[in-house]
C-alpha positions in Angstrom: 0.0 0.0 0.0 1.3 3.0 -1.1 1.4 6.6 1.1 -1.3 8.1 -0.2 -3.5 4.8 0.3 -2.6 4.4 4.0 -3.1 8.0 4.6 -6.8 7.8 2.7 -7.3 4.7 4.8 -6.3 6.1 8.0 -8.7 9.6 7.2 -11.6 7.2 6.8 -11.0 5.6 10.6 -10.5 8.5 11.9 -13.8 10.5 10.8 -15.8 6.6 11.0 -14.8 5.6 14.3 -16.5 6.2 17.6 -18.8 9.5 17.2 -19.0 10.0 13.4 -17.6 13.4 12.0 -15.5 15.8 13.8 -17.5 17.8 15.9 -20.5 17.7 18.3 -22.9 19.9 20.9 -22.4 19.9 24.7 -24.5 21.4 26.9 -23.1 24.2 28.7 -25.1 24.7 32.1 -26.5 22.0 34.9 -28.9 19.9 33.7 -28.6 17.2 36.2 -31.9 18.0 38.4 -35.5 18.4 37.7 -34.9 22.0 39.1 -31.8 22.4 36.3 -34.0 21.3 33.8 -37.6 23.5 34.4 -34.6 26.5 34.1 -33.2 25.2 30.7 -36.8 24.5 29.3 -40.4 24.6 30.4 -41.1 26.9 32.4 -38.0 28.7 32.8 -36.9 29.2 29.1 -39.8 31.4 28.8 -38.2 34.5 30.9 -35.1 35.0 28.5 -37.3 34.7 25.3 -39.7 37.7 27.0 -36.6 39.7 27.7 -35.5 39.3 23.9 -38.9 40.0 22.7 -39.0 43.0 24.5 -35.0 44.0 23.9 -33.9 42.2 20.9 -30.1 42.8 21.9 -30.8 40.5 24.4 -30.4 37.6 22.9 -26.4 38.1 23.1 -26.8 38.1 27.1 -29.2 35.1 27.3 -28.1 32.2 24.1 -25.1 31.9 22.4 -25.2 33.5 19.6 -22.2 35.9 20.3 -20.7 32.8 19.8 -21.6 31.2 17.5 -20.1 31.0 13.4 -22.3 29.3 10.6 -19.6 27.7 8.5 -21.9 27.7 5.2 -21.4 25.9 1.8 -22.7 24.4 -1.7 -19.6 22.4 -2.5 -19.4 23.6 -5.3 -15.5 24.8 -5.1 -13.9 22.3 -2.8 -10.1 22.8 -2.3 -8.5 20.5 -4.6 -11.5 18.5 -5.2 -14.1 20.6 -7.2 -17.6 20.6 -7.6 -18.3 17.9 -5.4 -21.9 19.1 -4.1 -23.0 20.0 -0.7 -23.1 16.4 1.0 -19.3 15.4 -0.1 -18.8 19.1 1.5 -19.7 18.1 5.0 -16.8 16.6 5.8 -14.6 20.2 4.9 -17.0 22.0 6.8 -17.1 20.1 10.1 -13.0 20.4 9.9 -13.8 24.0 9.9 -16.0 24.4 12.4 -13.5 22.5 14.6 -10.8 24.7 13.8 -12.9 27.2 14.9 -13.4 25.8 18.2 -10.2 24.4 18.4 -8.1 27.5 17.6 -10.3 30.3 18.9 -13.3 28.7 21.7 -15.8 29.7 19.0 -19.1 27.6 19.0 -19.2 26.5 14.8 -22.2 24.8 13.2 -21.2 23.3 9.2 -24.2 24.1 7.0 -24.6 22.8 3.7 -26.8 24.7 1.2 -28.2 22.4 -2.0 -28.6 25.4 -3.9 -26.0 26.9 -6.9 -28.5 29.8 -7.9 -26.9 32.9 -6.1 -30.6 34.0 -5.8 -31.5 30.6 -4.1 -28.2 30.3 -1.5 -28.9 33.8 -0.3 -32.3 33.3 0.4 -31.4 30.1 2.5 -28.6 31.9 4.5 -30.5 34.7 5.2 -33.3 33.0 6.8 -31.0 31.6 8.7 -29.5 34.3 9.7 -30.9 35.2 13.1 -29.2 32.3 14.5 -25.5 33.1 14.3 -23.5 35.9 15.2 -21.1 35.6 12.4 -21.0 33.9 8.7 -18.0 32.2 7.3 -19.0 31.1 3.6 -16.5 28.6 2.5 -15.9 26.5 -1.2 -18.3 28.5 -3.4 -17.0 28.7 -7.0 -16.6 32.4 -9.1 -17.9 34.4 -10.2 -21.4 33.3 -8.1 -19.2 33.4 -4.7 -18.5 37.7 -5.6 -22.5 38.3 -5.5 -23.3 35.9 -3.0 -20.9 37.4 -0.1 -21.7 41.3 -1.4 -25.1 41.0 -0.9 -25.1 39.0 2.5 -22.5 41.7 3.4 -24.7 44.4 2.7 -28.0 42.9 3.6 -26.8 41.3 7.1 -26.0 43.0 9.8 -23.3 40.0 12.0 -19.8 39.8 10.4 -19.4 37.8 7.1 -16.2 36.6 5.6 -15.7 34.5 2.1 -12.7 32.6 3.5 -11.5 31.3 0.2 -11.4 34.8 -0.5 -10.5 36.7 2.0 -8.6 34.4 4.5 -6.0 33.8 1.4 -5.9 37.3 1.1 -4.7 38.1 4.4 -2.4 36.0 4.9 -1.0 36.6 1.7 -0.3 40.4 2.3 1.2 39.1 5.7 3.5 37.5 3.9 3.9 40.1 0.9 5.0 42.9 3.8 7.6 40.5 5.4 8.8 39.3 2.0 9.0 42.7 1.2 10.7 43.7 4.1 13.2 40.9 3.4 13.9 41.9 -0.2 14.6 46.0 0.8 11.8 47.1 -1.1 8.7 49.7 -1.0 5.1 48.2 -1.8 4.4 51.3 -4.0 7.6 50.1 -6.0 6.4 46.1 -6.4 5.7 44.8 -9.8 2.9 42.4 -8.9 2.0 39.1 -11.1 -1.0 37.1 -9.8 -2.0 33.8 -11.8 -5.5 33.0 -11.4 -8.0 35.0 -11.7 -10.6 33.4 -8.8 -12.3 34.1 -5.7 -8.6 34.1 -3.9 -6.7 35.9 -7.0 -9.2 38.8 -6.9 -9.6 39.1 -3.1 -5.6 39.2 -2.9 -4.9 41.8 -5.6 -7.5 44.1 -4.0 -6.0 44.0 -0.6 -2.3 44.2 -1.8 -3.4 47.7 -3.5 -5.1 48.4 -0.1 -1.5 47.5 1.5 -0.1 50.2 -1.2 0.8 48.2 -4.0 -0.2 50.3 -7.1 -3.1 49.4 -8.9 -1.8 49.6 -12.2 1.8 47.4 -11.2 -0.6 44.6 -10.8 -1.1 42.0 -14.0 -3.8 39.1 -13.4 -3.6 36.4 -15.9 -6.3 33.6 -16.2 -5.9 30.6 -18.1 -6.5 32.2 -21.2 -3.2 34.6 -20.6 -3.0 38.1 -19.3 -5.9 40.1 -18.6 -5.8 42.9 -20.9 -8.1 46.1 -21.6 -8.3 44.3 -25.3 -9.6 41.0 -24.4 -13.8 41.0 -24.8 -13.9 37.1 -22.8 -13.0 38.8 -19.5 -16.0 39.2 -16.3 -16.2 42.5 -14.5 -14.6 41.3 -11.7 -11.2 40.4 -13.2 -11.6 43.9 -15.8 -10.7 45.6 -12.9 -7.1 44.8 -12.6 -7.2 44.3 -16.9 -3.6 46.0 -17.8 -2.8 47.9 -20.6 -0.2 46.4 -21.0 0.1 44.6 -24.9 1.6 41.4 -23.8 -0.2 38.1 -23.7 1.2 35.2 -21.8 2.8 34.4 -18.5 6.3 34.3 -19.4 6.2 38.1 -20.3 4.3 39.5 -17.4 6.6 37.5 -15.1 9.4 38.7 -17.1 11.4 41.5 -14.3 8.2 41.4 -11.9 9.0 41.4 -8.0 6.3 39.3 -7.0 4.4 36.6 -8.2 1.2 35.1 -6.6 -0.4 31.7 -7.7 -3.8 30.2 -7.2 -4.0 28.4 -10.0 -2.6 25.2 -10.9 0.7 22.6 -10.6 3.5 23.6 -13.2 2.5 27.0 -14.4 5.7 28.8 -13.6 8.4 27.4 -14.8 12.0 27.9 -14.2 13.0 29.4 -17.1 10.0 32.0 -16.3 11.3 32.5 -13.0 15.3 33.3 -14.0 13.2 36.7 -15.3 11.9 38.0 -12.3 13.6 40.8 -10.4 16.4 40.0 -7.7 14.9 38.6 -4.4 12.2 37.4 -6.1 8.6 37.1 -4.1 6.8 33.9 -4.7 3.4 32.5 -3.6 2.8 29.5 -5.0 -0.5 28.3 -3.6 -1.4 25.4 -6.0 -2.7 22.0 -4.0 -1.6 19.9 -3.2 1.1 20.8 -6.1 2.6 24.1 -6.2 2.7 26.3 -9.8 6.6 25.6 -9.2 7.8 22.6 -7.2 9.7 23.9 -3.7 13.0 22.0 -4.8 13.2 23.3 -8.4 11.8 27.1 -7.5 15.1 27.0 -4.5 17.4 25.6 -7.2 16.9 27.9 -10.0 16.6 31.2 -7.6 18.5 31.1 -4.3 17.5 34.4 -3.2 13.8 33.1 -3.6 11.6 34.1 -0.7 9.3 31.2 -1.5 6.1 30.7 0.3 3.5 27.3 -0.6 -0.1 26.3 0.5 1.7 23.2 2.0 2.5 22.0 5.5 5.7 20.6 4.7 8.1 23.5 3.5 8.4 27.1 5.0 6.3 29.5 4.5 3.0 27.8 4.6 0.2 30.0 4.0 -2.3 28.7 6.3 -5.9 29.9 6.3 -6.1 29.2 9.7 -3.8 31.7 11.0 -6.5 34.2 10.2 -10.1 33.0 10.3 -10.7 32.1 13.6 -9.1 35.2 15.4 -10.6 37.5 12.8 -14.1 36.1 13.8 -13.2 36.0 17.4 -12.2 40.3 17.4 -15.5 40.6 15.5 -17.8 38.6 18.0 -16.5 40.0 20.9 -16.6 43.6 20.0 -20.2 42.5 18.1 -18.8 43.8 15.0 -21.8 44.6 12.2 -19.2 43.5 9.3 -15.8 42.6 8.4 -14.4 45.1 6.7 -11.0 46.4 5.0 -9.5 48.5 8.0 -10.4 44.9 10.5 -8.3 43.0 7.3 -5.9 45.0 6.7 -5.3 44.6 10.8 -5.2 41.3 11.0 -2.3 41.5 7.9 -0.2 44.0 9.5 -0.4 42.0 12.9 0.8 38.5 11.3 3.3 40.1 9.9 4.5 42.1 13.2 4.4 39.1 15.2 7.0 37.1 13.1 9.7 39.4 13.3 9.1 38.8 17.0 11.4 36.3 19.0 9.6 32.9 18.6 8.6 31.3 21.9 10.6 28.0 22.8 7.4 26.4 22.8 6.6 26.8 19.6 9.8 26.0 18.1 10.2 22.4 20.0 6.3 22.2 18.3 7.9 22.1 15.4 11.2 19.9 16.2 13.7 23.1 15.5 16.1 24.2 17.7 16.1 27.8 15.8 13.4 30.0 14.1 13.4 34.0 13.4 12.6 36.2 11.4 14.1 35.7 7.4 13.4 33.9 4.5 12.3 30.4 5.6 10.1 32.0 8.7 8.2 34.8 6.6 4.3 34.3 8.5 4.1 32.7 12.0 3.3 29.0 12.4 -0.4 27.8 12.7 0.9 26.6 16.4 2.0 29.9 17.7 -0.3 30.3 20.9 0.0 34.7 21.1 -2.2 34.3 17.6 -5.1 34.2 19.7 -4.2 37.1 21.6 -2.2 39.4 18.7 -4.7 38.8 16.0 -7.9 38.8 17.5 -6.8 42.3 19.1 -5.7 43.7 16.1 -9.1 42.9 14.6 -11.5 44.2 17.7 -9.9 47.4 17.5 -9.8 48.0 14.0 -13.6 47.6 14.3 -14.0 49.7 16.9 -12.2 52.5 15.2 -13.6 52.1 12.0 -16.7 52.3 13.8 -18.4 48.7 13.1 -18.6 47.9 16.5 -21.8 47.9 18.8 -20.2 46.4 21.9 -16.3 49.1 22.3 -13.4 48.2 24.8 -11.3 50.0 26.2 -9.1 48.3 28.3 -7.0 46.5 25.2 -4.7 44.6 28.3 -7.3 43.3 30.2 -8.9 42.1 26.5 -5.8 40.2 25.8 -5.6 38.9 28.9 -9.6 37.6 28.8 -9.0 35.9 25.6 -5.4 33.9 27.3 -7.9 32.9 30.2 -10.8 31.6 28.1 -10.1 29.9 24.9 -6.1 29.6 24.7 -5.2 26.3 23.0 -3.7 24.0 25.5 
């Protein structure tokens, strides 16, 4: 039996045995006593839903809703596997709404939405709203995925984040302002390739112009080549970043660029491609579970790469879960009406702060190394770094709160940190 086989094999034990799937509920107060249980239910139960009725704000004092993240899909953009529909979904989701937990103390709940009309899916999630004091859509295909998270943006009022989206985003720009960093240069000054022209590609291109890359030094190229002002095949969404630039294929955009960014597919960069860039080249290469330039051949043919993967088993990985659940925990806790680009652009800035910090012995004897700091094989902190919880989240609550999203303010930022260490830091 090959690797791959025994690891399949072993995945299928693991979410078959004992309790199926990954997560469960657990009450959270007595319930051992008649008396426990006339509080939880009949009659009791009926004095919190008067006091709601009356104050709808207080449902946050009296259920957990302030808690509580609807992880919601169609399955129809599943990492690495596709179109696989909403029921081949579940098992993605409940890992989600684990990591939630896990990561963060938040309450998760995996819904899966048989519906691929935007119309349809928003109708579903907004009746469902009420329930949840956040939404984290997750593995909806573009362009539908643009629509669908605009319009539950705009027409909710609890924070909503596309993490396919988004989540890639941010942790991208954490890693573009410590590459950066590395390679002595300005973000105004960064020549900017991204191939793939998705949910992710979009989402990153906008918030690396919101980090101060120019606009127009960024070149998006789809699978058809560059996106050009003079191609008529192209959606809105990817005519916004359409260059005027009159070249057509990979090789020539790459061709002196400072950075290039791939969520596409295995292979697309190639060597001789990347001998063009610029010195101290910048590449993402966030193909899985193969990279658009393999790790060996991309350090072989540049060594002053700074080389960053989607993969757990080089530097550099960049992990989706060194954002989502501390961006949703800042949001919850301040009862943030939206996430928005100052409480992104927070979260970026503060990945990127906290590697150049001295790494904890903890987390290096997590990962078997007897040194780690700041350069170019530790560009984004490791998924296992407990101050995420503390640094991130932060960063995130008070970016809402000054950018005036919140509904619940602190003040005492210390005594914050401090709260979120007591409660839900990962032991």
């Amino acid at each position: 039996m090959d690797t791959k086989s025994k690891l399949d094999e072993a995945a299928l034990r693991y979410h078959r045995e004992g309790h199926p799937g990954k997560i469960g509920i657990v009450p959270t107060k007595p319930y051992q006593t008649p008396y426990d249980l006339s509080l939880a239910y009949s009659p009791g139960v009926a004095a919190p839903s008067r006091a709601i009725a009356a104050r709808a704000d207080d449902v946050y004092e009296y259920t957990g809703k302030g808690n509580l993240v609807a992880v919601i899909s169609n399955g129809t953009a599943v990492l690495g596997l596709g179109n696989i529909g909403p029921l081949a979904a579940k098992p993605v989701m409940e890992g989600k709404s684990m990591l939630f937990k896990t990561y963060a103390g938040i309450d998760a709940f995996d819904i899966e939405v048989d519906a691929t009309d935007p119309e349809e899916f928003i109708r579903a999630v907004k009746a469902i709203a009420p329930t949840f004091g956040g939404i984290n859509l997750e593995d909806i295909k573009a362009p539908e995925c643009f629509e669908i998270e605009t319009r539950l943006r705009e027409e909710l009022d609890i924070p909503l984040m596309h993490d396919d989206q988004h989540g890639t985003a941010i942790i991208s720009s954490a890693a573009l302002l410590n590459g950066a960093k590395i390679a002595g240069k300005e973000l105004s000054q960064l020549r900017v390739v991204v191939n793939g022209a998705g949910a992710a590609a979009i989402a990153c291109a906008k918030l690396f112009v919101a980090l101060g890359v120019r606009h127009g030094n960024v070149t998006l190229c789809d699978s058809h080549g560059v996106v050009t002002i003079y191609r008529s095949d192209i959606n809105h969404m990817k005519r916004e970043f359409a260059t005027t630039r009159k070249i057509s294929t990979l090789a020539e955009a790459v061709q002196d660029a400072d950075v290039f960014l791939g969520v596409s597919k295995a292979d697309t960069l190639k060597p001789e491609m990347l001998r063009t860039m610029a010195p101290n080249p910048i590449v993402m290469a966030l193909a899985n579970p193969d990279p658009e330039i393999a790790y060996e051949t991309a350090m072989n043919t540049r060594p002053d790469i700074i080389f960053a993967t989607g993969r757990s088993d080089y530097p550099n990985q960049v992990n989706n879960v060194l954002g989502f659940p501390y961006i949703f925990r800042g949001a919850l806790d301040v009862r943030a009406s939206k996430i928005n680009e100052a409480m992104k652009l927070a979260a970026a800035h503060a990945l990127a702060d906290l590697t150049r910090e001295p790494v904890p012995e903890s987390v290096r004897k997590a990962y078997g190394v007897e040194q780690m700091e700041f350069g170019r094989s530790y560009l984004i902190p490791k998924p296992l770094d407990p101050r995420l919880l503390t640094r991130v989240s932060t960063a995130v609550a008070r970016a809402a709160v000054e950018s005036g999203v919140a509904r619940r303010p602190i003040t005492d930022w210390d005594a914050y940190a401090a709260e979120l260490e007591r409660k839900y830091a990962h032991r």
